[in-house]
C-alpha positions as CSV (number, residue, x, y, z in Angstrom):
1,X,-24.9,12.1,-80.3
2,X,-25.0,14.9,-77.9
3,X,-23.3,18.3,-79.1
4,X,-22.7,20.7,-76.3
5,X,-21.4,24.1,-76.8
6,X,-19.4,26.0,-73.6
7,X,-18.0,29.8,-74.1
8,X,-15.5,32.0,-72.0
9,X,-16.7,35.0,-70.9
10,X,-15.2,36.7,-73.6
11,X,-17.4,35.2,-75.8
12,X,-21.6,36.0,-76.3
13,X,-22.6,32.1,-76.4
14,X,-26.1,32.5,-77.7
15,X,-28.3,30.1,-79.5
16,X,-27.1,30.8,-82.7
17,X,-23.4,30.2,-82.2
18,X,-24.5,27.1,-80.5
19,X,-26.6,25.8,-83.5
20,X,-23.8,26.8,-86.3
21,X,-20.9,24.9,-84.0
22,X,-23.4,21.8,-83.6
23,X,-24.4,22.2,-87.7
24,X,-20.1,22.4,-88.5
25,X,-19.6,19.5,-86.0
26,X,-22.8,17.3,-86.9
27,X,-21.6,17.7,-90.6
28,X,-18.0,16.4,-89.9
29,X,-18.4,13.7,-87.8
30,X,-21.7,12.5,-88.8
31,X,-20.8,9.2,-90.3
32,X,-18.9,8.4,-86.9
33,X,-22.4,9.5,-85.2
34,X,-23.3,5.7,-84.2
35,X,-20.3,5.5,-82.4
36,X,-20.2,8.8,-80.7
37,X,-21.8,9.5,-77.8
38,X,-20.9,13.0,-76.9
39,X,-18.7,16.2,-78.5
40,X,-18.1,18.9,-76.4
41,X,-17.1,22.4,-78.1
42,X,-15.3,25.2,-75.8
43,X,-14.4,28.3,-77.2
44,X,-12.8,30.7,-76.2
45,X,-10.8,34.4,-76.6
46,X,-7.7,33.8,-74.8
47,X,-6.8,37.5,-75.1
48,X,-10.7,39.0,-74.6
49,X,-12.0,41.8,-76.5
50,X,-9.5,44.8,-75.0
51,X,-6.8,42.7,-76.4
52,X,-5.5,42.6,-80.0
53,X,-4.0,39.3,-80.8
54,X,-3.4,37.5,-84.4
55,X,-4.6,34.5,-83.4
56,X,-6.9,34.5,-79.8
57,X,-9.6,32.9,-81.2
58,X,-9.5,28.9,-79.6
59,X,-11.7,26.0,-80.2
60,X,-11.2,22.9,-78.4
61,X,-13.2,20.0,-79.2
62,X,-13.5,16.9,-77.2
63,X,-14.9,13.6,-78.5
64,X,-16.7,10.3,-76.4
65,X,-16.3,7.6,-78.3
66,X,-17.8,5.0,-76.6
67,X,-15.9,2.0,-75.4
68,X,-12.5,4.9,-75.8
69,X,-11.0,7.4,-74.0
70,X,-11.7,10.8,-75.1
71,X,-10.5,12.4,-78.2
72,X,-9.3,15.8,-77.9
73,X,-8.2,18.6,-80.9
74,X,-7.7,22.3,-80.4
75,X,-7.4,24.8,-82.6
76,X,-6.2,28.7,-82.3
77,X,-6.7,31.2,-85.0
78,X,-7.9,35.2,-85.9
79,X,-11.9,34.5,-86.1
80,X,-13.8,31.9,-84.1
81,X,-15.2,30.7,-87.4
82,X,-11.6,29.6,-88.7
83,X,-10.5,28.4,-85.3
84,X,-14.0,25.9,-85.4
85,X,-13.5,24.7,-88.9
86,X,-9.7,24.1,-87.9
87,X,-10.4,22.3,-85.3
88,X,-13.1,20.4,-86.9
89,X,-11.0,19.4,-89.6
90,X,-8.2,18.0,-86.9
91,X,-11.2,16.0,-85.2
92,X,-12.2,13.8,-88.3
93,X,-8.4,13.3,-89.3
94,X,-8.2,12.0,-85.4
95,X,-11.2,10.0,-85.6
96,X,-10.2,8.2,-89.4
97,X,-6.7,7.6,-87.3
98,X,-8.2,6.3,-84.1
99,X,-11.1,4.2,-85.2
100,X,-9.2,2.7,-88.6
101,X,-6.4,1.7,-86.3
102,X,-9.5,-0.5,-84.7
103,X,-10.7,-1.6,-87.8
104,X,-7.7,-3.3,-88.9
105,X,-7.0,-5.2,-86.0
């Protein structure tokens, strides 16, 4: 499973954001790992940094399951680190939905 991690320009993407989203995302979908073959994160400050906003902080996460069509979950809140955990938790409700719909047929 291939993690890949993309940022705005608002956002300093270095190589620890990147290995923290990839630990948060590794841990969540892990058990679906044999069956993923990619997850890309993008995140993003919609409002950038001269811009207050409550909740400017988005993480959209996008799932290849192979054999599917992409999965997609976003997530907008006040700190990337909420708006990555968010979306992360929409991701493996999405994933139990999609691939138990599979199982029982």
């Amino acid at each position: 499973m291939l993690v890949q991690v993309h940022t705005d320009s608002n956002i300093r993407g270095d190589s620890a954001l990147a290995a923290w989203v990839e630990t948060v995302v590794r841990d969540t979908v892990g058990r679906f790992s044999d069956r993923i073959t990619r997850v890309a994160a993008h995140l993003s400050d919609e409002n950038s940094a001269s811009k207050a906003g409550s909740e400017d902080k988005r993480c959209l996460l996008e799932v290849r399951v192979a054999g599917l069509r992409p999965i997609s979950v976003s997530q907008r809140a006040r700190t990337l680190e909420l708006a990555v955990d968010g979306a992360a938790a929409k991701l493996i409700r999405s994933l139990e939905s999609t691939l138990g719909r599979l199982e029982d047929r």
